[in-house]
N, C-alpha and C positions, 0 to 999 in steps of 0.2 A: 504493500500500500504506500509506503514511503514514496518509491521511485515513480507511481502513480501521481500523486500528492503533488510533488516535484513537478512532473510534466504537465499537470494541470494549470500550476502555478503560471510557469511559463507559459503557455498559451494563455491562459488572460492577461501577464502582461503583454504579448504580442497584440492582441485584442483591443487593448486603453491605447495601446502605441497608434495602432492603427487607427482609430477612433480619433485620438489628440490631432496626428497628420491630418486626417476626416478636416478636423473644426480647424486648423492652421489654416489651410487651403478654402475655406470659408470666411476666413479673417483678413486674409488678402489676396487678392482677387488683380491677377497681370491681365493688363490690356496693351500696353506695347513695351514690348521686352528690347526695348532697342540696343542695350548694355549687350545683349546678346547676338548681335548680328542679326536680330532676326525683323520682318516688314509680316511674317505670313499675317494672312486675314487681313491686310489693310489693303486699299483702293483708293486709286488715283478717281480723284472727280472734278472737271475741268470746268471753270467760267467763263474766264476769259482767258485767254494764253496760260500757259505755264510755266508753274514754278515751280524748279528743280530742286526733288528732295532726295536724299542719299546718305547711307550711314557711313560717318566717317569716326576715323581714332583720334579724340581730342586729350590729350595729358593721360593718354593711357586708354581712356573709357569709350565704348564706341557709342556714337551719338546721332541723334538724326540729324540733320541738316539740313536749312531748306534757303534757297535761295530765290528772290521771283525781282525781275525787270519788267514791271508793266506788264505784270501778270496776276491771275487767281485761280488758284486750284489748292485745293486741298485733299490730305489724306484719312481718309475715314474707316472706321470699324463697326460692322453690326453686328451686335450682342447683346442681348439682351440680359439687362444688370440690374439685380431688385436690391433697390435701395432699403431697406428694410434689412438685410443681413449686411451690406458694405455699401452704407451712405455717402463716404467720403473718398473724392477724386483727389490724389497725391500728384504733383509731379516737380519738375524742374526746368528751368528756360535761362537762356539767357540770349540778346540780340548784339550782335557786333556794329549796328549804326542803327540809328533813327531815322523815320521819317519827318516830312517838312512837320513843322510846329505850327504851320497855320492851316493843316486843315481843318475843316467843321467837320467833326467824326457824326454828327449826328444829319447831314446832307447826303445825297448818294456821291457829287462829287468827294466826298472827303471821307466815304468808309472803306479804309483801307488799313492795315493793321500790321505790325513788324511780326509779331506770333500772337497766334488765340488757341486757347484749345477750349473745344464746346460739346457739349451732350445735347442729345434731340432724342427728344419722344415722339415716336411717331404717330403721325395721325392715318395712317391706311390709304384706302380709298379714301378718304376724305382728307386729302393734302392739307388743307386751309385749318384743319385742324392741326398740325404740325407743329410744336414747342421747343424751342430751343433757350436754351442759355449760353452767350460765350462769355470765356474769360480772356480779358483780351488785354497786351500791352499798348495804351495808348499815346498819342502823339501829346495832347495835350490836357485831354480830360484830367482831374484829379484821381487818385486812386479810393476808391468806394462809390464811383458814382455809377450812377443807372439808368440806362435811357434806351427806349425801341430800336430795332434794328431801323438804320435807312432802305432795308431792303424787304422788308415783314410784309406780308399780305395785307393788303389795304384792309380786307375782310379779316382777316384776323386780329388788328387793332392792336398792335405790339407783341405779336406771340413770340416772337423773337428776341432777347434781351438780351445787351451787351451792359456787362461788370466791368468796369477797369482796377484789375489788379495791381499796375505798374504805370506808371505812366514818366512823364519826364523828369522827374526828381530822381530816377531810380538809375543807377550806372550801365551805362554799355559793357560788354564783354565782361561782366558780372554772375554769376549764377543764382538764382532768387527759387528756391523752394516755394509752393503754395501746396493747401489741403482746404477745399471746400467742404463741406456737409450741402451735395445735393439736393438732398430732399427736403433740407430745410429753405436751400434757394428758390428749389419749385413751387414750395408752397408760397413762400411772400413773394415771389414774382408773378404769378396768376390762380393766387387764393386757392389752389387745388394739392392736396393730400397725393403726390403720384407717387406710385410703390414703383414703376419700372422706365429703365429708360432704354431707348433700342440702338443707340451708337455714340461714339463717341470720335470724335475729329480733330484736326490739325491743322492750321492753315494759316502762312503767312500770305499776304497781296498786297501788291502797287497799281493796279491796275486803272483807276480812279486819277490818282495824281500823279499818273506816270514816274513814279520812282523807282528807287534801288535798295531792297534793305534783306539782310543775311543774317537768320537765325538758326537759334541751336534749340534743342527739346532732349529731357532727359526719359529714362522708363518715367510708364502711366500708371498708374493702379489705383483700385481701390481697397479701403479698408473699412472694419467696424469701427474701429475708433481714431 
């Protein structure tokens, strides 16, 4: 019974082990592993010309990098991500130059952004139904402010909302950490409790004020706390 006992033992802690891995791999939750060489699951989606994105080795670390001249496209992921088990979006940025200081980020001429990264819930069949949040480095807004996309469905009446995390007080070729609590931005950005969101994106553009501006993005992920 001893050597029983023993082999019991050890399979339930194989058992908790596994189990712990289980709720680890529920506590953070990779959406772009870019430290790892890796693009799988993301998608090029094109506006207006393009911006050249590519993982390069920055001080060791491989990173994404994106470049755009008088371009907009961005890189997207759909996954569907319940904020409810990992609310909060991690990552890291930093931009090697600014765009001009007089744009009106809130005009379609001037919505144009050095790096954003944004989550959208989608609305199906019913496009116009479609929620986004970006978080975006801007030219001149202050950092906490909040304002309709210039580019949001008339019909939809701001479903699109741009956060500036960063703005011109904040260093070039800098690295700046952020961690949102999504669910908590969905909710006071259009009064709605949303449990899921269905992608998550990347995208620097000049397209607008025809300029030139070169960022960096580090891994994305979310987490429970």
């Amino acid at each position: 019974m001893g050597l029983y006992h023993q082999w019991l033992v050890l399979l339930l802690l194989m058992m908790l082990g596994a189990n712990a891995s289980a709720d680890d791999a529920i506590d953070k939750l990779l959406i772009g592993s870019f430290s790892s060489g890796s693009l799988e699951q993301w998608e090029l989606k094109d506006f207006k010309g393009q911006t050249n994105y590519q993982l390069v080795d920055l001080a060791g670390v491989k990173v994404l990098k994106a470049e755009s001249l008088s371009s907009a496209s961005g890189l997207f992921r759909e996954q569907k991500i319940d904020l409810h088990k990992t609310p909060f979006i991690n990552w890291r940025w930093h931009i090697a130059n600014r765009l001009s200081p007089h744009l009106n980020e809130q005009e379609q001429s001037g919505d144009d952004y050095a790096a954003r990264v944004y989550v959208v819930v989608s609305g199906g069949a019913a496009f116009w139904q479609t929620k986004a949040i970006n978080y975006v480095w801007s030219s001149n807004s202050p950092v906490g402010k909040v304002w309709p996309s210039a580019y949001a469905y008339a019909a939809a009446n701001g479903k699109m909302t741009m956060i500036s995390l960063r703005s011109s007080t904040d260093e070039t070729g800098t690295w700046y950490s952020e961690k949102r609590n999504v669910l908590e931005d969905l909710k006071q950005q259009f009064g709605e409790d949303i449990r899921y969101i269905d992608a998550v994106a990347i995208m620097s553009d000049s397209d607008d004020s025809k300029g030139k501006v070169t960022a960096y993005y580090g891994d994305i992920y979310f987490t429970k706390n």
